[in-house]
FINU-213129 format. One record per residue (C-alpha): residue number from 0; residue in one letter; x, y, z. Coordinates in nm, 4 decimals, m for minus. Each point is the difference from the previous one (the first is absolute). Example, Ala and Ser with C-alpha at 12.3 -4.5 7.8 and 13.67 -1.06 7.14 Angstrom:
REM FINU-213129
k | r | x | y | z
0 | A | 1.2300 | m0.4500 | 0.7800 .
1 | S | 0.1370 | 0.3440 | m0.0660 .
This chain:
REM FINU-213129
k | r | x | y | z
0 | X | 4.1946 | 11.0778 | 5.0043 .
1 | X | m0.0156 | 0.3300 | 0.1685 .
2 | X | m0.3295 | 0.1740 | 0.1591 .
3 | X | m0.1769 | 0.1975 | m0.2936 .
4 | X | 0.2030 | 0.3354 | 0.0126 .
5 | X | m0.3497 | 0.1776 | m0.2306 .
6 | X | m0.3019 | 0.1155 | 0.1159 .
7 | X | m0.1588 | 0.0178 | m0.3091 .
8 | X | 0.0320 | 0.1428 | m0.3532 .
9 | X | m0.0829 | 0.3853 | m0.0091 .
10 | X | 0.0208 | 0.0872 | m0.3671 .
11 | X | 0.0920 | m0.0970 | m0.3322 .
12 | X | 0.1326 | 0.2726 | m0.2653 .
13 | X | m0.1736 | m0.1082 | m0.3613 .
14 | X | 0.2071 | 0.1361 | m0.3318 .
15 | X | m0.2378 | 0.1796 | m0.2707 .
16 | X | 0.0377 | 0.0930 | m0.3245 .
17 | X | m0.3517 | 0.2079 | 0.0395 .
18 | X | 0.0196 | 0.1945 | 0.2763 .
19 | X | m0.3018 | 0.1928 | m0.0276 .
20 | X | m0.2280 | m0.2774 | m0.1184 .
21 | X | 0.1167 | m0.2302 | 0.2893 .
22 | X | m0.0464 | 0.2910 | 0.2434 .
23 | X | m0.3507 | 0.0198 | m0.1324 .
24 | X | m0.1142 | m0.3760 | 0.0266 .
25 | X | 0.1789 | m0.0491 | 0.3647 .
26 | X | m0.2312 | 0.2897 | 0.1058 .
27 | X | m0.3087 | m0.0127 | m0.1598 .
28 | X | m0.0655 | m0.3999 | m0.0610 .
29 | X | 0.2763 | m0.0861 | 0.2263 .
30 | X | m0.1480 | 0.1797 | 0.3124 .
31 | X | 0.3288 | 0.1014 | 0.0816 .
32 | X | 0.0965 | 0.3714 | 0.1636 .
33 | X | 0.2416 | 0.1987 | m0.1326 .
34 | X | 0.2286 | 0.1262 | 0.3254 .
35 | X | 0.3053 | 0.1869 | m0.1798 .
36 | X | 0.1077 | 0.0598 | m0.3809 .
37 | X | 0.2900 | 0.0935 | m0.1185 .
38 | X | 0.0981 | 0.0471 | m0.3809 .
39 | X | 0.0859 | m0.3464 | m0.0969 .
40 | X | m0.1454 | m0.1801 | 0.3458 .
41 | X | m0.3555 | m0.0254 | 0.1300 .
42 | X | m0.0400 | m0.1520 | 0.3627 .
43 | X | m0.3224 | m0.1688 | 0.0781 .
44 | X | m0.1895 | m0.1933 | 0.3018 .
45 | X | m0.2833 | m0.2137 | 0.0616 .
46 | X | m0.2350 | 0.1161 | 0.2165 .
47 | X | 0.1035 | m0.2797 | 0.2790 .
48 | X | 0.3612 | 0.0683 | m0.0392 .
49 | X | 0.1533 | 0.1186 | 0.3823 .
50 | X | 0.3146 | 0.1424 | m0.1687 .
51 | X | m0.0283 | 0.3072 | m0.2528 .
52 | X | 0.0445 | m0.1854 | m0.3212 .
53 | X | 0.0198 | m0.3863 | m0.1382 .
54 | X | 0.0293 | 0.0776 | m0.3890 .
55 | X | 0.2423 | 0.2131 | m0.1411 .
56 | X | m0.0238 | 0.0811 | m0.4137 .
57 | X | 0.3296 | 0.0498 | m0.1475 .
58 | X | m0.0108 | 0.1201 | m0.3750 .
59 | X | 0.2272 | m0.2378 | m0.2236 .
60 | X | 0.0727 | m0.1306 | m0.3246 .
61 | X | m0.1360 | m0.3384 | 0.0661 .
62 | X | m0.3122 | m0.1095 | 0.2476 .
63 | X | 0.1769 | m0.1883 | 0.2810 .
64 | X | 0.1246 | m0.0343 | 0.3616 .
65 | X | 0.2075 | 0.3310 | 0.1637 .
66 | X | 0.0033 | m0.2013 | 0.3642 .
67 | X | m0.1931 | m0.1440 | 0.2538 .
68 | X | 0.0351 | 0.1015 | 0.3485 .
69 | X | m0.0486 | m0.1550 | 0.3351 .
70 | X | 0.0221 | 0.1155 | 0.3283 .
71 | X | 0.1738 | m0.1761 | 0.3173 .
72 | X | m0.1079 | m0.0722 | 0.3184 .
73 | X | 0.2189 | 0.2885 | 0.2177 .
74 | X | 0.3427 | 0.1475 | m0.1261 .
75 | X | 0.2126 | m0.2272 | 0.1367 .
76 | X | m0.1370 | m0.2747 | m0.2674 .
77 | X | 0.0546 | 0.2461 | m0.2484 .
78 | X | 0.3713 | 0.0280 | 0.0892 .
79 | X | m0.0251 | m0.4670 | 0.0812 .
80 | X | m0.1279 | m0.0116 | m0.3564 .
81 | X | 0.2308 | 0.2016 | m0.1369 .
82 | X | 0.2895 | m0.2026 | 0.1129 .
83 | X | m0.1515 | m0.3367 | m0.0820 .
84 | X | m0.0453 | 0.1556 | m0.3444 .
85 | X | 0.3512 | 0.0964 | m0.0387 .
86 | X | 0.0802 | m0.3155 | 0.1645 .
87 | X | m0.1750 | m0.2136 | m0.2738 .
88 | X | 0.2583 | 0.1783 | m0.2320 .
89 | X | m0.2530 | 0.2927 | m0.1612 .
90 | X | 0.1524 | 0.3568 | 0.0600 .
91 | X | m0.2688 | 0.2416 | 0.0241 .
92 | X | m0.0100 | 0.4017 | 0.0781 .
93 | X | m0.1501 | 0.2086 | 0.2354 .
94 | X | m0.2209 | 0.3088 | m0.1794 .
95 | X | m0.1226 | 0.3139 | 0.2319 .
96 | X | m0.3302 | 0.0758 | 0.0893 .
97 | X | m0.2675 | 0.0012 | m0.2732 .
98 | X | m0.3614 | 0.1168 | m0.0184 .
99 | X | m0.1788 | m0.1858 | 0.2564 .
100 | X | 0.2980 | m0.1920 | 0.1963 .
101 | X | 0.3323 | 0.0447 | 0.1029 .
102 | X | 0.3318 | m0.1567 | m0.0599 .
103 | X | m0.0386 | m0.3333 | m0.1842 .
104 | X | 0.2265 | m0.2936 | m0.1438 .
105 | X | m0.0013 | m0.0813 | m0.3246 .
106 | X | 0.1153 | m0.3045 | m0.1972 .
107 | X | m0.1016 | m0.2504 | m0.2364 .
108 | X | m0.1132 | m0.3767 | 0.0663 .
109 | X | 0.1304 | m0.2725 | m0.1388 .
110 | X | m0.2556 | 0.0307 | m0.2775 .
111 | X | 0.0877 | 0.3536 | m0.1100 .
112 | X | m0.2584 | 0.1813 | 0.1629 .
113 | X | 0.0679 | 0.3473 | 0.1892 .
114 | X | m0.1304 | m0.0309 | 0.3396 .
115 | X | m0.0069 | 0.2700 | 0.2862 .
116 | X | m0.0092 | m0.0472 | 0.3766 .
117 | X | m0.0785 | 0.2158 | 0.2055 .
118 | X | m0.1229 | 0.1462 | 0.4065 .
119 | X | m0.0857 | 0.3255 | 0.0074 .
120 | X | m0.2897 | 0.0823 | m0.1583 .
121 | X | m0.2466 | 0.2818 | m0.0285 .
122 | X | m0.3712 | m0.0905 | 0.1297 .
123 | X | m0.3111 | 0.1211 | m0.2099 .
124 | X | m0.1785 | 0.2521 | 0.1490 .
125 | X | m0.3484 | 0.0905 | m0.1911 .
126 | X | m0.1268 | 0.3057 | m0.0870 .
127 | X | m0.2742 | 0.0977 | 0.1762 .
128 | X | m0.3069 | m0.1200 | m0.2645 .
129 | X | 0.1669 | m0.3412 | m0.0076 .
130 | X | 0.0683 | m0.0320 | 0.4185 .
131 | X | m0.1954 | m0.3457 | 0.1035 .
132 | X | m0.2475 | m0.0083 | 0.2540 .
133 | X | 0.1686 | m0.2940 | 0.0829 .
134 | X | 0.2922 | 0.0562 | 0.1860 .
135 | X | 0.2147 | m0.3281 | m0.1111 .
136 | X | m0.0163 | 0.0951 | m0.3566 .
137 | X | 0.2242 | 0.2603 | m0.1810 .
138 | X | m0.2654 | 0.1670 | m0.2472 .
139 | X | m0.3665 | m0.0470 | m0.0505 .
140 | X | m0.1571 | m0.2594 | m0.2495 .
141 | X | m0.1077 | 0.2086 | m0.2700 .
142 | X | m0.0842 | m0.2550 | m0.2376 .
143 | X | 0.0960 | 0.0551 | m0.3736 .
144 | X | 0.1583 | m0.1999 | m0.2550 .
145 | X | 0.1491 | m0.3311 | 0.0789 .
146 | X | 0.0031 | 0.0900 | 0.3754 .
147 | X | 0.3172 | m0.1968 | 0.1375 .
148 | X | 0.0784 | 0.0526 | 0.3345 .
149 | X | 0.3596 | m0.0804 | m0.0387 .
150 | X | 0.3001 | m0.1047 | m0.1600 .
151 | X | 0.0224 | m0.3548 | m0.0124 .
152 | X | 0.3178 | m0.2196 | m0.1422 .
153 | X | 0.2242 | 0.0162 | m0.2946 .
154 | X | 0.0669 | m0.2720 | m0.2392 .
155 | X | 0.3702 | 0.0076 | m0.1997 .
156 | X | 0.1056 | m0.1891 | m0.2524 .
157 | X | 0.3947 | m0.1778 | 0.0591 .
158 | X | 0.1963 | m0.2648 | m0.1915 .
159 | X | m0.0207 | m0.2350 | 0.3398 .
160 | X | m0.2687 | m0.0302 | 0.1808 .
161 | X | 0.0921 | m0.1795 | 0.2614 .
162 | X | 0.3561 | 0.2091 | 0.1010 .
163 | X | m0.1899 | 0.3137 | 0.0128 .
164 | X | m0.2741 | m0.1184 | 0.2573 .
165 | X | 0.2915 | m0.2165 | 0.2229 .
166 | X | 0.1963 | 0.3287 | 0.0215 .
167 | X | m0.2960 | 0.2034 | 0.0602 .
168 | X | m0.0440 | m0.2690 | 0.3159 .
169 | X | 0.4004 | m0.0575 | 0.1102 .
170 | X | 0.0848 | 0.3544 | m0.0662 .
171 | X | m0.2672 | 0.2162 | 0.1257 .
172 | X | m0.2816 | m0.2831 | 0.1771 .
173 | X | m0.2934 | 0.0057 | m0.2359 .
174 | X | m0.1917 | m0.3161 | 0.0730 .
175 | X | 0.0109 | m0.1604 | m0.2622 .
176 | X | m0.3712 | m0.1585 | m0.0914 .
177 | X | m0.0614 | m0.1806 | m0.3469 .
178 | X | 0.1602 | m0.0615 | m0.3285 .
179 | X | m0.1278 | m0.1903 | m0.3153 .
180 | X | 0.1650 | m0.2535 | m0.2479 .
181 | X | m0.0914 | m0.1214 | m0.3259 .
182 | X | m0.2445 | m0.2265 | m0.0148 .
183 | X | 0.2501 | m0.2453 | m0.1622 .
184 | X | 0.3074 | 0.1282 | 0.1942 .
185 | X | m0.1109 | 0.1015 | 0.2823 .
186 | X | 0.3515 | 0.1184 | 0.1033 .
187 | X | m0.0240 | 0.2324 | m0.2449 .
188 | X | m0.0803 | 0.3037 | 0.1956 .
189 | X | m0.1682 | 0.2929 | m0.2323 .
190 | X | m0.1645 | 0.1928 | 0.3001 .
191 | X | 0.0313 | 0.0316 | 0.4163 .
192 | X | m0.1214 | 0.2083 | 0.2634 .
193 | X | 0.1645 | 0.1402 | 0.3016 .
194 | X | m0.1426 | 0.2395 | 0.2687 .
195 | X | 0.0949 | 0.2365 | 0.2934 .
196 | X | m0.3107 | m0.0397 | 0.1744 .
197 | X | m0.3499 | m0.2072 | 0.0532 .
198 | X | m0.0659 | 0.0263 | m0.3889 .
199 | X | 0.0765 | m0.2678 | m0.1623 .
200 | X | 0.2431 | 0.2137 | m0.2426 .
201 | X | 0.0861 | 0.3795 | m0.0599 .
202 | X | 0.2702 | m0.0702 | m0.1881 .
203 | X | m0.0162 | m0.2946 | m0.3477 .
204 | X | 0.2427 | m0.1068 | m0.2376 .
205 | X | m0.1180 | m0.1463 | m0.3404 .
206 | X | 0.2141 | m0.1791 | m0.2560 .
207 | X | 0.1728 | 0.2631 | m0.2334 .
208 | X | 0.1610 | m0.2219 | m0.3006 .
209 | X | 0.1225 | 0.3417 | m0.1759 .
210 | X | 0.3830 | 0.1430 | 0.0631 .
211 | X | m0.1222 | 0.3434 | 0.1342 .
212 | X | 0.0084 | 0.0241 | 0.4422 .
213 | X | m0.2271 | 0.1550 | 0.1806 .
214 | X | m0.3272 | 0.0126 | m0.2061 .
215 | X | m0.3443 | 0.0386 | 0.1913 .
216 | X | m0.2395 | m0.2312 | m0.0440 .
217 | X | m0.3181 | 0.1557 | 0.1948 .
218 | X | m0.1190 | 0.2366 | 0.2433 .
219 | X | m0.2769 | m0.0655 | 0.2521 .
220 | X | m0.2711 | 0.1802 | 0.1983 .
221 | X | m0.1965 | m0.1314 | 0.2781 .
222 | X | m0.3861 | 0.0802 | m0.0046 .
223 | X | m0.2306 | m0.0632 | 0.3321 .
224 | X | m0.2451 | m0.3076 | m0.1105 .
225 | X | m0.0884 | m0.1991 | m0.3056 .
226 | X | m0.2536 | 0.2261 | m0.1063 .
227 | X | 0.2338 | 0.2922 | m0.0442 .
228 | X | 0.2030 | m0.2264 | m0.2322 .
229 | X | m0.3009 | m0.0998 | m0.1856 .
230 | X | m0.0916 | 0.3967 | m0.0492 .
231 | X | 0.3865 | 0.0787 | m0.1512 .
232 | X | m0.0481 | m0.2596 | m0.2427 .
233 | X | m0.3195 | 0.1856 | m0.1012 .
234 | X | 0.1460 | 0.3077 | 0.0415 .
235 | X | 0.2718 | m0.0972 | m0.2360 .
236 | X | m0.1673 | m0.1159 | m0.2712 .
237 | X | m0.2781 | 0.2894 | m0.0493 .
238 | X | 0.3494 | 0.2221 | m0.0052 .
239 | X | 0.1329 | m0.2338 | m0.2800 .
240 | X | 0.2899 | m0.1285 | 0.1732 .
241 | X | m0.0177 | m0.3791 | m0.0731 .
242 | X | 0.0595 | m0.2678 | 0.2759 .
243 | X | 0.3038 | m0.1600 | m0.0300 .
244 | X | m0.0601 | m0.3096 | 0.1972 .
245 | X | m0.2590 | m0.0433 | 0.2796 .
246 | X | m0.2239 | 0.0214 | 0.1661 .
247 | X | 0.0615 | m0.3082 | 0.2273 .
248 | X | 0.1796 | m0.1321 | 0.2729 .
249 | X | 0.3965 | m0.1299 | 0.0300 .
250 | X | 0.0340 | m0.3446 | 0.1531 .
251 | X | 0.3854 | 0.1331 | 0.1716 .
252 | X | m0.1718 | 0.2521 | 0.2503 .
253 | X | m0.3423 | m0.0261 | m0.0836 .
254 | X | 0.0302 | 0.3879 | m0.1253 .
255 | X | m0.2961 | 0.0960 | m0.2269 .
256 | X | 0.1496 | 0.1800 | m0.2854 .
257 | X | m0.0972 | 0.2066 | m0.3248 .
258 | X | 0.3021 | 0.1101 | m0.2697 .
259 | X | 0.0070 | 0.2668 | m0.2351 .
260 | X | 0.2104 | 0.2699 | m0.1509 .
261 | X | m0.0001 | 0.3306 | 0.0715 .
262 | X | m0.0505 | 0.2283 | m0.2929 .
263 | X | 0.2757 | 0.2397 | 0.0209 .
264 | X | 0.3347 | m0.2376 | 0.0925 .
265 | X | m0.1537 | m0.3162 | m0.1315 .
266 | X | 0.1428 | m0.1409 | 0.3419 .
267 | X | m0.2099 | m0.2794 | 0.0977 .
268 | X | m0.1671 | 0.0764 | 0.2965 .
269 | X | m0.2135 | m0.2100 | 0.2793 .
270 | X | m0.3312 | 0.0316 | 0.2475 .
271 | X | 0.0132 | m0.2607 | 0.2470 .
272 | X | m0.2142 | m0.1207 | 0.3433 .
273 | X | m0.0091 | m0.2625 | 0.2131 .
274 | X | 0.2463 | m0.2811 | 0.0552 .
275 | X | 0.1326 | m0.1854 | 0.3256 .
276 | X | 0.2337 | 0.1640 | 0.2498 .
277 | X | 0.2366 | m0.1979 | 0.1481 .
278 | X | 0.1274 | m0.0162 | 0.3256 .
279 | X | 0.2476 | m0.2817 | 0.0102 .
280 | X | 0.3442 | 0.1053 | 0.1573 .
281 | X | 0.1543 | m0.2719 | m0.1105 .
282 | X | m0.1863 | m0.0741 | m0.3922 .
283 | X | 0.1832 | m0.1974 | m0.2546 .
284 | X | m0.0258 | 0.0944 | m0.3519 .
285 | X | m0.3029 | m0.2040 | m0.1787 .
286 | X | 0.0865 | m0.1902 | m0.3900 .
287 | X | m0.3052 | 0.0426 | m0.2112 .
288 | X | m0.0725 | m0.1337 | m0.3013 .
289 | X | m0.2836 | 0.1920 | m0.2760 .
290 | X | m0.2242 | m0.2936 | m0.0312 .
291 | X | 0.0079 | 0.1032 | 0.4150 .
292 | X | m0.2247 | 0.3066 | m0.0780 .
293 | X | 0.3571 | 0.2077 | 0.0628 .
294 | X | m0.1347 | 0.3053 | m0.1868 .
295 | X | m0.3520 | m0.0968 | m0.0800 .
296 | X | m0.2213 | m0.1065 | 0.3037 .
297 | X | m0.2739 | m0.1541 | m0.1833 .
298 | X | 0.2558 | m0.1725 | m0.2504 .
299 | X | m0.2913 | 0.1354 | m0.2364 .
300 | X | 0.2332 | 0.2138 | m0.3132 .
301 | X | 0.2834 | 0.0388 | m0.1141 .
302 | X | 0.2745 | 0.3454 | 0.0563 .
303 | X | 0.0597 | 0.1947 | m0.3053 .
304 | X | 0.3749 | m0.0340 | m0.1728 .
305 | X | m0.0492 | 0.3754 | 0.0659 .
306 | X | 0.0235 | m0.0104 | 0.3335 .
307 | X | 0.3872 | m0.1985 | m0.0611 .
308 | X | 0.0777 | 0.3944 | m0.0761 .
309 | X | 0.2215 | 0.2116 | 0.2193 .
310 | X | 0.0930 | 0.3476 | m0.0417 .
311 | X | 0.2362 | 0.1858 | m0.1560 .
312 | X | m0.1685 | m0.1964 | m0.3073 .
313 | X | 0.2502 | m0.1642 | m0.2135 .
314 | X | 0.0003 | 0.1782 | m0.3185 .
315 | X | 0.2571 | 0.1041 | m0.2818 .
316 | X | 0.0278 | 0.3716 | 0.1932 .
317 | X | 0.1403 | m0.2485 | 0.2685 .
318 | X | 0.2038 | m0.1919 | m0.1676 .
319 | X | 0.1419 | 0.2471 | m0.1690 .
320 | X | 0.0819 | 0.2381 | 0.2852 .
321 | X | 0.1681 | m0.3334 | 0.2312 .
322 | X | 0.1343 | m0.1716 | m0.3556 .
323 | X | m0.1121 | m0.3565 | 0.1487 .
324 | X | m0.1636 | m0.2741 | m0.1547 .
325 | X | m0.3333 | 0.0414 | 0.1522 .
326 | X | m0.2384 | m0.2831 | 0.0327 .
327 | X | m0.3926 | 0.0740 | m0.0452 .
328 | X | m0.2117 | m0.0004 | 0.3812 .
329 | X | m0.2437 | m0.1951 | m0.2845 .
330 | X | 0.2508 | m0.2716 | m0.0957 .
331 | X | 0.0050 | m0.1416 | 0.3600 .
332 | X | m0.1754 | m0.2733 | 0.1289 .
333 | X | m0.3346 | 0.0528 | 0.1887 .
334 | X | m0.0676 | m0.2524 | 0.2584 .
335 | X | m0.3645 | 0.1220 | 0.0713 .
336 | X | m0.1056 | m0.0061 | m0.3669 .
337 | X | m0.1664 | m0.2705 | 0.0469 .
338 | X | m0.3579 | m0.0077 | 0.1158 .
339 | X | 0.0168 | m0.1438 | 0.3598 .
340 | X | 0.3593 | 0.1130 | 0.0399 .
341 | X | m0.0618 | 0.3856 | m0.0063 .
């Protein structure tokens, strides 16, 4: 297994059918900042965020994932990764500089799903009524909204589980930390999580039984403490955007979380605190089971079949338009429906 060649993931590019009304939640509920727009594309930040951006809005037919982006540790693991990429038999292409970064490679994962590496990269400089008095931080808090400070992983959805974290690891040296079974088949995998850093992942892969690559499954945001996560639920709810699932606490990183939807995509969205880092240089991936507390804690509910959902949504526009025989996100089976389990 090679050294991780990734620093950590810089920005994820989410697909919207609703431009506007997206644009609109991310920065008024959101607490987002709007850095650049341009006709079809609005770049945002949080306000912890070192480099200029970590969302991009990309107007689209269908809510979904444009690409996630990570950055490596120097540019000579940019060029390593590249050719262990190549090597693993993906072909990917370089594209020029874009807003924010320069020159990047580009290619899909064995699960379908566009990502971008990348060195160069643009720092955030604020304006002067957002400079911090502190001199480690790259804006002010200025409170507002859902206040995260940051950008925190990406979930995706993939036909195999298990192939997509073991060539995140082999191919590029994510560690590799958890994955979960059924509860009766345990070797069924239907989600894993691999990181580039202390975290225990930036980077998820859930069980996708449908025929389409490359479908998103959430977003996250990271928020300071517990009580910040208790105030976005509230702040949530008195905007009428229902919860999801959550609030409580995963049992595979110990991450509290809260799910929803934001209004204008429908893209399911999460806040998220806590959880253990992990410092092991040589960690070996962990089985769990859900009567384990794998996504519940407290072993105390159960998830909803909603939450089985990933996005594009599977839908007759879909079928039509890839003239498949799709299979319904509500036809597969939820191993945390059970209370206890999820």
């Amino acid at each position: 297994m090679p050294k991780c060649l990734l620093a950590q993931l810089i920005h994820v590019e989410l697909i919207t059918p609703r431009l506007e009304e997206s644009l609109r939640f991310f920065t008024g509920i959101g607490g987002l900042y709007l850095v650049h727009r341009e006709e079809q594309r609005a770049y945002l930040r949080c306000w912890g965020d070192y480099y200029t951006y970590s969302v991009i809005l990309s107007e689209g037919p269908h809510a979904a994932l444009g690409h996630a982006a990570w950055r490596t540790w120097s540019a000579e693991d940019l060029e390593q990764a590249v050719q262990n990429i190549e090597r693993s038999g993906i072909q990917g292409e370089w594209i020029p500089h874009s807003f924010g970064h320069g020159p990047a490679y580009r290619f899909r994962s064995p699960g379908g799903h566009l990502i971008e590496l990348v060195w160069e990269v643009e720092r955030y400089k604020a304006p002067p009524h957002l400079a911090s008095t502190f001199p480690e931080r790259p804006q002010r808090f200025a409170g507002g909204g859902l206040e995260p400070r940051q950008l925190d992983h990406v979930t995706v959805a993939t036909a195999d589980v298990m192939r997509d974290a073991q060539w995140f690891r082999e191919v590029l040296g994510f560690r590799f930390m958890c994955y979960n079974g059924l509860e009766e088949n345990p070797d069924f995998v239907v989600f894993a999580m691999v990181t580039t850093n202390e975290k225990n992942h930036d980077l998820a892969f859930a069980k996708d039984m449908s025929p389409i690559p490359g479908r998103l499954h959430h977003l996250a945001f990271w928020v300071d403490t517990r009580e910040a996560h208790q105030r976005a639920a509230d702040l949530l709810l008195e905007a009428g955007i229902p919860l999801e699932y959550g609030p409580g606490i995963h049992g595979m990183g110990e991450q509290t979380y809260l799910y929803f939807r934001e209004p204008g995509s429908g893209l399911r969205l999460e806040v998220n605190t806590g959880g253990v880092r992990n410092y092991v240089p040589d960690w070996e991936p962990v089985r769990w089971r859900p009567s384990q507390g794998s996504n519940t804690f407290f072993r105390n509910t159960a998830m909803p079949d909603s939450m089985l959902e990933s996005f594009p949504l599977i839908g007759p526009e879909l079928a039509a338009a890839a003239d498949i025989d799709l299979v319904p996100d509500t036809q597969q089976h939820n191993p945390w429906g059970k209370r206890g389990q999820g």
